[in-house]
KOLDRENNU-233870 format. One record per residue (C-alpha): residue number from 1; chain; x negated, y negated, z. Coordinates in pm, 1 decimal. Layout:
<pts>
+-----+---+----------+----------+----------+
:   k : c :       px :       py :       pz :
+-----+---+----------+----------+----------+
: NUM : A :        X :        Y :        Z :
...
+-----+---+----------+----------+----------+
</pts>
This chain:
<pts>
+-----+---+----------+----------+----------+
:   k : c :       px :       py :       pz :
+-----+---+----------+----------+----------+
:   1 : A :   2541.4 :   6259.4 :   8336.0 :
:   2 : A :   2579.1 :   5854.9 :   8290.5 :
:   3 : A :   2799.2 :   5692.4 :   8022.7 :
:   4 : A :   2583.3 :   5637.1 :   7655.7 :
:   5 : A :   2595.3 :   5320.9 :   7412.0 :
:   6 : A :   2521.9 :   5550.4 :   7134.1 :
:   7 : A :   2585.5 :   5540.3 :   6733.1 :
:   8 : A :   2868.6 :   5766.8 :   6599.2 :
:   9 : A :   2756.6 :   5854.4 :   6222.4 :
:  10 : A :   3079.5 :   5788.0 :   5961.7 :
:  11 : A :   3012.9 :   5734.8 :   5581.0 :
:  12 : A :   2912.9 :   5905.3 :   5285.9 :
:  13 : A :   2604.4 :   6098.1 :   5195.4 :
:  14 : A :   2350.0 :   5845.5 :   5169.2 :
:  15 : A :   2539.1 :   5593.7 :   5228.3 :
:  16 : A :   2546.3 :   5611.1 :   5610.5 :
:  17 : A :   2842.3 :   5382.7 :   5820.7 :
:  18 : A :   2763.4 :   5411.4 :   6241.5 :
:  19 : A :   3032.9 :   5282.8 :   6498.1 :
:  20 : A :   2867.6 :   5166.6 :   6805.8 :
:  21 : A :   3073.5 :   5339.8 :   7086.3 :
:  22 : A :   3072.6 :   5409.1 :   7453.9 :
:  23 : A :   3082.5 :   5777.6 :   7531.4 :
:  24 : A :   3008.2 :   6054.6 :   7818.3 :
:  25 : A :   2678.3 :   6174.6 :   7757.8 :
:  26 : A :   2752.4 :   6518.2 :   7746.1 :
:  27 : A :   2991.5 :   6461.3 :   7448.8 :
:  28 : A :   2880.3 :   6534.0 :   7105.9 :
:  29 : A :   2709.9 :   6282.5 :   6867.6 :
:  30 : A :   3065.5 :   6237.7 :   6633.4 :
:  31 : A :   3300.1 :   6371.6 :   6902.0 :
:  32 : A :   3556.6 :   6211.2 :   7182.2 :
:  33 : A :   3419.8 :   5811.8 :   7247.8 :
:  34 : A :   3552.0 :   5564.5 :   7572.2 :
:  35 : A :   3601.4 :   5271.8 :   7352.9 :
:  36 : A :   3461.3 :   5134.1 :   7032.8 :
:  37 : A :   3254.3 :   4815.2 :   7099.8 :
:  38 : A :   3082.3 :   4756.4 :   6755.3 :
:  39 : A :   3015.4 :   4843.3 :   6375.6 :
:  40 : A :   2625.7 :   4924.7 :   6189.5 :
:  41 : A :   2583.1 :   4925.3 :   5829.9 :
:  42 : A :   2183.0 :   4978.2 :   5756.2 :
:  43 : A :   2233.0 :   4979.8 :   5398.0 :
:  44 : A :   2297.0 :   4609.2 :   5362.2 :
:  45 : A :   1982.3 :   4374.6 :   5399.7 :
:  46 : A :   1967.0 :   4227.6 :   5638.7 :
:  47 : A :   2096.6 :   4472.5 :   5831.1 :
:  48 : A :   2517.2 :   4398.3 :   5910.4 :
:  49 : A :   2606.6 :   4386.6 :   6308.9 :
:  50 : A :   2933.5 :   4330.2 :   6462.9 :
:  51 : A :   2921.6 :   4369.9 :   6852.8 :
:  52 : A :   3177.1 :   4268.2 :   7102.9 :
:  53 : A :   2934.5 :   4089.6 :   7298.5 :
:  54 : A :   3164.5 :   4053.1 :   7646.3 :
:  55 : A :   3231.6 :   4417.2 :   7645.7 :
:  56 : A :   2888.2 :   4544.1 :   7573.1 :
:  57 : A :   2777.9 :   4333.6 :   7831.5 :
:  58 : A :   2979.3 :   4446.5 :   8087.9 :
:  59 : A :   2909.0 :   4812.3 :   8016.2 :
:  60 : A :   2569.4 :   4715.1 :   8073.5 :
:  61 : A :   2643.8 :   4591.8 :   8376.4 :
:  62 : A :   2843.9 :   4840.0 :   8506.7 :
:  63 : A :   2505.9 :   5080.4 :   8453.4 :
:  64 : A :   2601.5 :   5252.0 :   8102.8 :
:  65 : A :   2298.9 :   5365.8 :   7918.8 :
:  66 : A :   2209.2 :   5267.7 :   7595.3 :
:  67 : A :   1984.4 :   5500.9 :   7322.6 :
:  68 : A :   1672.7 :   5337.1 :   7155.6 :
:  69 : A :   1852.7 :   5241.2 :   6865.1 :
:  70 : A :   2187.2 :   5089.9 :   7057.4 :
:  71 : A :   1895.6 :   4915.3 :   7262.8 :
:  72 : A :   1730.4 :   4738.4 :   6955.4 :
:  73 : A :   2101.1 :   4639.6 :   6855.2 :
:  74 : A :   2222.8 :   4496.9 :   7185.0 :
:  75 : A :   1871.7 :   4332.5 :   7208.6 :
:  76 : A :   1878.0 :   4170.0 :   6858.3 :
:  77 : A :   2216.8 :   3991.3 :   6992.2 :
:  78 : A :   2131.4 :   3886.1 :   7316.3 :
:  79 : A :   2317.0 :   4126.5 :   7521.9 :
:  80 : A :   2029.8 :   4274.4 :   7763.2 :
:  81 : A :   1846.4 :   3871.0 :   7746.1 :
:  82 : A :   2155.8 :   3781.1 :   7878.4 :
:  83 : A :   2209.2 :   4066.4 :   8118.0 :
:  84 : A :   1831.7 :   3932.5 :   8269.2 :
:  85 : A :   1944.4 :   3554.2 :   8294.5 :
:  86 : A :   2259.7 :   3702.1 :   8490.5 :
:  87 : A :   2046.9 :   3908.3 :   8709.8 :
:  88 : A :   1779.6 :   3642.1 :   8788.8 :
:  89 : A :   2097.1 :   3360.7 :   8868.5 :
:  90 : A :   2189.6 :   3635.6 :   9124.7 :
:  91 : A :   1898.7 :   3649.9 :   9287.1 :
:  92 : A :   1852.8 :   3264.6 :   9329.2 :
:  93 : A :   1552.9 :   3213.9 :   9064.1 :
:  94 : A :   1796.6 :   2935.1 :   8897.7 :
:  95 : A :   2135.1 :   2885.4 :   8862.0 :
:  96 : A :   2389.3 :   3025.7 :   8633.7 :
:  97 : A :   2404.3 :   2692.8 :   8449.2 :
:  98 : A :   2086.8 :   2677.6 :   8375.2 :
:  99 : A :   2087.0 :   3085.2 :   8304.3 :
: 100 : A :   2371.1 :   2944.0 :   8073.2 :
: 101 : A :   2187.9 :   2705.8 :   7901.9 :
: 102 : A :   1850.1 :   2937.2 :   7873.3 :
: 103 : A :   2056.1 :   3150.7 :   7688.9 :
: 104 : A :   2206.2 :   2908.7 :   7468.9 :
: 105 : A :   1876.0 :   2768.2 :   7356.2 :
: 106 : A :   1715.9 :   3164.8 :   7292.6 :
: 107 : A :   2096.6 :   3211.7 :   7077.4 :
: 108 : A :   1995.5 :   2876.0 :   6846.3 :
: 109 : A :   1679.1 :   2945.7 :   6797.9 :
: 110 : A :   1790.9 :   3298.6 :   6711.4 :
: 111 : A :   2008.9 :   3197.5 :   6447.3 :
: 112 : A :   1785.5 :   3005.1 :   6313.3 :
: 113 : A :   1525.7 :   3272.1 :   6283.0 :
: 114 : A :   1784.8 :   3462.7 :   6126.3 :
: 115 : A :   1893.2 :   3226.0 :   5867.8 :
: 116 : A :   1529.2 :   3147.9 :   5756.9 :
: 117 : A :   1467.6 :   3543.4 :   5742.4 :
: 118 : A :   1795.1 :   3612.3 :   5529.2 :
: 119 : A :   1741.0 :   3272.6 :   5347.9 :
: 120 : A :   1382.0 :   3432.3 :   5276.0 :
: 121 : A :   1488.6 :   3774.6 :   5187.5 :
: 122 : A :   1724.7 :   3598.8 :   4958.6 :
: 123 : A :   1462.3 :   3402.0 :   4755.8 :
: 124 : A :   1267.3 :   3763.9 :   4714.1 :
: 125 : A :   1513.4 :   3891.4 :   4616.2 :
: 126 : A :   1590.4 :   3632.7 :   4312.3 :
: 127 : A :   1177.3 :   3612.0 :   4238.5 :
: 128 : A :   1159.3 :   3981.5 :   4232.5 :
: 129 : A :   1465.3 :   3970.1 :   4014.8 :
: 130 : A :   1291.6 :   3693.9 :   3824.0 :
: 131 : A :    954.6 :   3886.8 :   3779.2 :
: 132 : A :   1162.8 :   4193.7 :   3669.0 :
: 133 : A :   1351.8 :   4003.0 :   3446.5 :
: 134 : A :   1017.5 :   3812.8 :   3315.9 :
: 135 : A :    836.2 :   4165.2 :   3268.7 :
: 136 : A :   1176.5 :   4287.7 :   3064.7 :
: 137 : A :   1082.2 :   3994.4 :   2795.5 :
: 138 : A :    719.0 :   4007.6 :   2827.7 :
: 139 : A :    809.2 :   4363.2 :   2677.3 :
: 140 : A :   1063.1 :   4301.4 :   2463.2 :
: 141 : A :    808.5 :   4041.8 :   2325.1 :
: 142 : A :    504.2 :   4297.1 :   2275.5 :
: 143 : A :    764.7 :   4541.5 :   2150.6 :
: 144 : A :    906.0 :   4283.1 :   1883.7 :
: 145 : A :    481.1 :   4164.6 :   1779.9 :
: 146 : A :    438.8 :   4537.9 :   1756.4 :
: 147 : A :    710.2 :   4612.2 :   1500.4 :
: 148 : A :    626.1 :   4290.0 :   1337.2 :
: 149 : A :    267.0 :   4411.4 :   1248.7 :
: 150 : A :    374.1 :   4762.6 :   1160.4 :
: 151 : A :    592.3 :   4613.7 :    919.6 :
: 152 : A :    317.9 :   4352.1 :    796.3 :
: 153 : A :     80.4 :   4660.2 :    762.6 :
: 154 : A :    362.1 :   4837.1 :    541.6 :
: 155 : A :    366.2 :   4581.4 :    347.6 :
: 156 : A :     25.7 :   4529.1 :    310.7 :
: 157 : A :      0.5 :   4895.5 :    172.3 :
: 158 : A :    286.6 :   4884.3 :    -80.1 :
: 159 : A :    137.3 :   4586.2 :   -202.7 :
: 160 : A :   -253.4 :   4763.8 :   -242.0 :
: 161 : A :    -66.5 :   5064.7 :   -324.8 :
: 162 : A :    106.4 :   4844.1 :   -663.3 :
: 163 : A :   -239.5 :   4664.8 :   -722.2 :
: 164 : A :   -403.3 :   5023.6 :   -733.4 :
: 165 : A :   -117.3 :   5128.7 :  -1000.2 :
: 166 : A :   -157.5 :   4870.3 :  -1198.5 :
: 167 : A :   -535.0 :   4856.0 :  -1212.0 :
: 168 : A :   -486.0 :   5294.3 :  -1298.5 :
: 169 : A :   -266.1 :   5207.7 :  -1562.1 :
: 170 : A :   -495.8 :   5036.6 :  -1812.8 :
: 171 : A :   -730.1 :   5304.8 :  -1737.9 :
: 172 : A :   -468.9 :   5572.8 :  -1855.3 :
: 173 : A :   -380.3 :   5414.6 :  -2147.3 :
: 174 : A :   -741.9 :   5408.6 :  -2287.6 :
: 175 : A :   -790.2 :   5743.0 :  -2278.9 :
: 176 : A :   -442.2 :   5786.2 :  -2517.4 :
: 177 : A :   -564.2 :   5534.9 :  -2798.7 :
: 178 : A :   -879.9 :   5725.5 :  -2786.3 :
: 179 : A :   -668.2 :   6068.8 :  -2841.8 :
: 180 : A :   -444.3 :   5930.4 :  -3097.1 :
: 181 : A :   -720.8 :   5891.7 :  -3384.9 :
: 182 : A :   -836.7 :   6222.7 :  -3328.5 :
: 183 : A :   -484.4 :   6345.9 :  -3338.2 :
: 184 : A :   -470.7 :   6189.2 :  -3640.7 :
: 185 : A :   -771.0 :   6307.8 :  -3795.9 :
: 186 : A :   -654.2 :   6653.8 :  -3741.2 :
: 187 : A :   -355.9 :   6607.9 :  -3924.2 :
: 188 : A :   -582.4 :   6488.5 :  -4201.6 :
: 189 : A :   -802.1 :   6755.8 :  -4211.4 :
: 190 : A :   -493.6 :   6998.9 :  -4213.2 :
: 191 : A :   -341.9 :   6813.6 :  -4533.9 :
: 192 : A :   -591.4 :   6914.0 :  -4733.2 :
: 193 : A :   -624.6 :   7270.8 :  -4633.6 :
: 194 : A :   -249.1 :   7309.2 :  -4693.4 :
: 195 : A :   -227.7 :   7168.4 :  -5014.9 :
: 196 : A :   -517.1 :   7387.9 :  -5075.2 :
: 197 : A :   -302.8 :   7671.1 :  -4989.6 :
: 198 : A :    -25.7 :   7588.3 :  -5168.5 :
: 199 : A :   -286.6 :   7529.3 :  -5489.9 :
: 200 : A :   -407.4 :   7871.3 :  -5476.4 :
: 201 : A :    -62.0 :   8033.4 :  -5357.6 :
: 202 : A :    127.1 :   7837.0 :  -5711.8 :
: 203 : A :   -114.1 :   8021.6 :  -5964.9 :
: 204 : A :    -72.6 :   8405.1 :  -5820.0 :
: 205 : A :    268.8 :   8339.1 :  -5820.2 :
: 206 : A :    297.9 :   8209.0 :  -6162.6 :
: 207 : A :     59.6 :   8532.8 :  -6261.6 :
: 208 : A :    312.9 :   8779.1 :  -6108.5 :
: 209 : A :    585.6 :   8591.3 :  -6276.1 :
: 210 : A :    406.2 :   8586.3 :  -6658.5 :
: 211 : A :    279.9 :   8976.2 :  -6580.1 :
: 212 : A :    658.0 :   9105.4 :  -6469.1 :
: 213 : A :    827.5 :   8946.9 :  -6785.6 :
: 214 : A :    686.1 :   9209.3 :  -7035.6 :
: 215 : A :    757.9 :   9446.0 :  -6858.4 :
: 216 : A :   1128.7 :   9342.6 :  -6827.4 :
: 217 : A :   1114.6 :   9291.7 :  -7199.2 :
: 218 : A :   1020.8 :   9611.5 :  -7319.0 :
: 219 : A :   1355.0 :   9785.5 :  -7187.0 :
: 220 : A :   1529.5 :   9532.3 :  -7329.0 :
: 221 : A :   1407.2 :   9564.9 :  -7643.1 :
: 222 : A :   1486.5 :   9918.7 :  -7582.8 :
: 223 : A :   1862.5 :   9852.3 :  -7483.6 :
: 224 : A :   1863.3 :   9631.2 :  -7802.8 :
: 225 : A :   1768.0 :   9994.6 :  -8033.8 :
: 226 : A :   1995.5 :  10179.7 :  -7850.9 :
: 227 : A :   2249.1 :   9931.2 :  -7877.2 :
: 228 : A :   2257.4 :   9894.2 :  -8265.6 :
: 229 : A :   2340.3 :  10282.6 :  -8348.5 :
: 230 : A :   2636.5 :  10251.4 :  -8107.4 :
: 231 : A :   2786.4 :   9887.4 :  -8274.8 :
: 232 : A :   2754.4 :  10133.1 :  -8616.8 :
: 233 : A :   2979.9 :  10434.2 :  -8463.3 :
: 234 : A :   3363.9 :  10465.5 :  -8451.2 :
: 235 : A :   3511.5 :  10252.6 :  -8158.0 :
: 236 : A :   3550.1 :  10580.8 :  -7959.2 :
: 237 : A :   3158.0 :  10566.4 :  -7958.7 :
: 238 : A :   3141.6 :  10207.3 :  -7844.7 :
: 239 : A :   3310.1 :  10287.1 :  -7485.6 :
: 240 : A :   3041.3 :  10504.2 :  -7374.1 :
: 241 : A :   2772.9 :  10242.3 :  -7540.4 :
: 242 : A :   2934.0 :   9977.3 :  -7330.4 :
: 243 : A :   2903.0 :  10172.2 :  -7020.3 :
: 244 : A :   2545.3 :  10278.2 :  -7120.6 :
: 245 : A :   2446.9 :   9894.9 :  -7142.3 :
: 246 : A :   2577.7 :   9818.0 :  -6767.6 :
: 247 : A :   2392.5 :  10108.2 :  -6621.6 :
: 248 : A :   2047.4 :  10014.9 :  -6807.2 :
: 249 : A :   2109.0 :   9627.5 :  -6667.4 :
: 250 : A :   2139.3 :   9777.1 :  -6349.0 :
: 251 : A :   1792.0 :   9788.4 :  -6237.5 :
: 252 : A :   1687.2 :   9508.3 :  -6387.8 :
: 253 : A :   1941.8 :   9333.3 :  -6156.3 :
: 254 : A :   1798.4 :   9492.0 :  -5814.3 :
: 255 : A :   1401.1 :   9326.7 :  -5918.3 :
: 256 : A :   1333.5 :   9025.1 :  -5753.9 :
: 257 : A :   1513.5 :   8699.7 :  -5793.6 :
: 258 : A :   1221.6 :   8506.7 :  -5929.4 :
: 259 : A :   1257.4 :   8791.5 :  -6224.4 :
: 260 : A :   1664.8 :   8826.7 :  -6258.2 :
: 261 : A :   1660.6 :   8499.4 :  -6397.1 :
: 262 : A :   1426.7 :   8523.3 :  -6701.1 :
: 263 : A :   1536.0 :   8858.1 :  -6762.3 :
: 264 : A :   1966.3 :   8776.0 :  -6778.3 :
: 265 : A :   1895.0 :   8528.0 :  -7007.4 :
: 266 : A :   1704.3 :   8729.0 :  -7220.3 :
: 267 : A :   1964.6 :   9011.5 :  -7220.4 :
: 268 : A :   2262.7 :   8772.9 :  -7297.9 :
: 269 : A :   2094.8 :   8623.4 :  -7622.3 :
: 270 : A :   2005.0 :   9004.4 :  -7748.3 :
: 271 : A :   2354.0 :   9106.3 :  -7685.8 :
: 272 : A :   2506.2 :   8817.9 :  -7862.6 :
: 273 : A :   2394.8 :   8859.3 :  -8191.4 :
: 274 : A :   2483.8 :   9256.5 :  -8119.1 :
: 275 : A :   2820.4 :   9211.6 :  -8037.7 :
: 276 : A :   2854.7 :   8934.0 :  -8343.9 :
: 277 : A :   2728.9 :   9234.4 :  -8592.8 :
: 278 : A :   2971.8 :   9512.1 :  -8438.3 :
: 279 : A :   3295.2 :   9315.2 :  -8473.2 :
: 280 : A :   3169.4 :   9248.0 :  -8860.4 :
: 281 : A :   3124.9 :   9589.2 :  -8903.8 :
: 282 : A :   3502.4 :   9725.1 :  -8716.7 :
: 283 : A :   3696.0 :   9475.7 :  -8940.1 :
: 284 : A :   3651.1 :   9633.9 :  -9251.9 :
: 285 : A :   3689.6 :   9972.7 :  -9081.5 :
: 286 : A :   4062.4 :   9835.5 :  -9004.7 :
: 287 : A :   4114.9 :   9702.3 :  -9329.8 :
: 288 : A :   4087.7 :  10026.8 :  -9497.8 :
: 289 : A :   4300.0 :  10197.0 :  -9213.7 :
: 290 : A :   4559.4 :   9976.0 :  -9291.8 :
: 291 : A :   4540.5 :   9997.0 :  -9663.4 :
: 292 : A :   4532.3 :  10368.4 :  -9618.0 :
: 293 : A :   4888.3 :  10378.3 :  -9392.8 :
: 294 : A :   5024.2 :  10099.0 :  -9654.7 :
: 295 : A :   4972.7 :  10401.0 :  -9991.6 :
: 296 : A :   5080.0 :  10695.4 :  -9754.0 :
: 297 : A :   5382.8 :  10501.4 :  -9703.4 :
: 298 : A :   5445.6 :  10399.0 : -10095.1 :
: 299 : A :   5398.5 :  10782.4 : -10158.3 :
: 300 : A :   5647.0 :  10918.2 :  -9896.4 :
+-----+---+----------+----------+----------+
</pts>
């Protein structure tokens, strides 16, 4: 099997690196390699190719077989154009000078295609950059009017919002003047009815009053009989009286306090005079005690 300008695959995934090598043909794609005549790196645009030009040209010449891709490589450089000048000078079409300067002409020309084509890719490159870059502010522009008018329309709607509050507030306030005379009547009407109340409530209570006095009187008119018998007796007597008196002011105490008061004063001015008439009547009592110890004494 002949010798093969092939590609030998280095690099990363995705990222793809090729040597361009000369190698038997029954050697794998990545394995043993004759010699190393040039470098392919597809991911750069253009396209980067470094190619020993002398050496691939004399592999060519010495009948080493190139694959479809290591053909488009050695023909983008001139190799096989150069190869056919060679051949043509041997066979007496023209001479290697002018086979020289054929090829010399193609290389210029070449170049020159080359440097308007990477001179072109360049200025797509910056005009696609610059439409990408144009389209980034054409948004950032509708993004910026957008929030502009949202915020416009907020504002619009806090201020209708305060307009409506204030225009409600009038209407809120009638409504309470309105309420406040009625409230006020109400109170009016209840006056009346109270003191009313209070009119009506004053005379039964004055009537309870005048028809519970008598009949706090009449046992202490009572206490008063009892109480004049008992000033008369011997002061051994007037011990028991004194309790008696106590006990029979007893339940007048527990009534009501509307009728305690009427009734203690009552009771104090009858016992007054009573008490007044029984110390009258125990002095002379101890008088003639003491006149009756003085004569048993002047007759012992």
């Amino acid at each position: 099997m002949p010798t093969m300008i092939r590609l030998s695959r280095h690099g990363k995934t995705h990222k793809a690196f090729y040597h361009i090598v000369v190698a038997d043909g029954r050697a794998p794609r990545d394995g043993r390699f004759i010699e190393k005549i040039g470098t392919y790196n597809p991911i750069s645009n253009p396209a980067e190719i470094v190619l020993d030009f002398d050496k691939a040209l004399d592999w060519i010449q010495k009948g080493a077989q190139p694959t479809d891709t290591a053909r488009a490589i050695l023909s983008y450089k001139g190799v096989l154009y150069k190869n056919h000048l060679l051949i043509g000078a041997k066979k007496g079409a023209f001479t290697e000078a002018e086979a020289e300067a054929k090829f010399q002409k193609w290389l210029e020309d070449k170049e020159a295609k080359n440097a308007a084509s990477k001179s072109g890719i360049e200025e797509k490159i910056r005009a696609e950059q610059k439409e990408k870059f144009e389209a980034e502010v054409k948004v950032k522009e509708e993004r910026t009017a957008e929030i502009a008018k949202k915020r416009a329309a907020a504002v619009e709607a806090q201020v209708k919002e305060a307009q409506d509050a204030a225009d409600e507030t009038p209407a809120e306030e009638a409504p309470a003047t309105e309420e406040a005379p009625a409230v006020e009547e109400a109170k009016a009407e209840e006056a009346p009815a109270a003191e009313e109340a209070k009119a009506e409530e004053a005379p039964a209570a004055e009537e309870a009053k005048a028809e519970e006095a008598p009949a706090e009187e009449a046992p202490a008119e009572e206490a008063k009989a009892e109480e004049a018998p008992a000033a008369e007796e011997t002061p051994a007597e007037e011990a028991p009286a004194a309790e008696e008196t106590p006990a029979e002011e007893a339940p007048a105490a527990e009534e009501t306090p509307a009728e305690e008061a009427p009734a203690a004063e009552e009771a104090k001015a009858e016992e007054a005079p009573a008490a007044e008439e029984a110390k009258a009547e125990e002095t002379p009592a101890a008088e003639d005690k003491a006149e009756d110890s003085e004569e048993t004494k002047t007759e012992k």
